[in-house]
N, C-alpha and C positions, 0 to 999 in steps of 0.2 A: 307292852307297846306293840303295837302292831306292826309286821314290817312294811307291807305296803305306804306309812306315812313317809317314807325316806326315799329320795327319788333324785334322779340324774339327768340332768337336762346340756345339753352342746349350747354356750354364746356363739351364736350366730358371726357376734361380730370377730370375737377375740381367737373362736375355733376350741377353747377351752372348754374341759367337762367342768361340771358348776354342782353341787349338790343342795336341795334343799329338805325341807320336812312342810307337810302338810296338817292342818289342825281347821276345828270348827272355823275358827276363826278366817281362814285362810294360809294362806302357802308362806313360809319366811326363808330365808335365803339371800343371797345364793353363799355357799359355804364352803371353803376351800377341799373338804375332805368327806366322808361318807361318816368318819368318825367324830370331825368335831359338829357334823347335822343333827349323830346320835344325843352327843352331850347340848348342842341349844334346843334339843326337842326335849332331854329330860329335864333339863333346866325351867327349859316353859313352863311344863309338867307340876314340876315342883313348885314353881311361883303361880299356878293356879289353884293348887293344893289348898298353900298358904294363906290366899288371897280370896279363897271362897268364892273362886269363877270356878262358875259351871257351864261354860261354855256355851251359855245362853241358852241350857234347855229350860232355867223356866223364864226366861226373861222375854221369850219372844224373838225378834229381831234388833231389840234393841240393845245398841254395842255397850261392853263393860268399859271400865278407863282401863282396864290390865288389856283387852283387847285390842286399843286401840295403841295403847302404847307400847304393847311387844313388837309388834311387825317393823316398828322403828329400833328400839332398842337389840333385838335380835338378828337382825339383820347388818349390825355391826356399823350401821350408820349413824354415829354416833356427833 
């Protein structure tokens, strides 16, 4: 894992530090902790694994359903 994917951003509105993790797919978050950003970014990881996304390198531009549906799922907005 690279650590550049794990990242710190301030809510503007709330003044709170926010953490998210970045992927092909796009950025998911926001995450209370830098540790639980680790574990939903292995988490991705792992249900990409399983799920035989490849993160669209041969698919082009066009979105998988695991893509479209972590950003919601992962994001704890459930």
């Amino acid at each position: 894992m690279r650590a550049t994917r794990i990242f710190i951003q301030r809510n503007l509105e709330t003044g709170k530090t926010e953490w998210f993790f970045t992927a092909r797919e796009g950025n998911y978050g926001p995450f209370g902790s830098k540790e639980i950003a680790k574990q939903a970014l292995n988490a991705f990881i792992q249900r990409c694994i399983e799920n035989g996304d490849d993160g669209e390198r041969r698919l082009g531009k066009r979105l998988s359903k695991l893509s479209r549906e972590s950003n919601y799922i992962l994001s704890g907005r459930r």
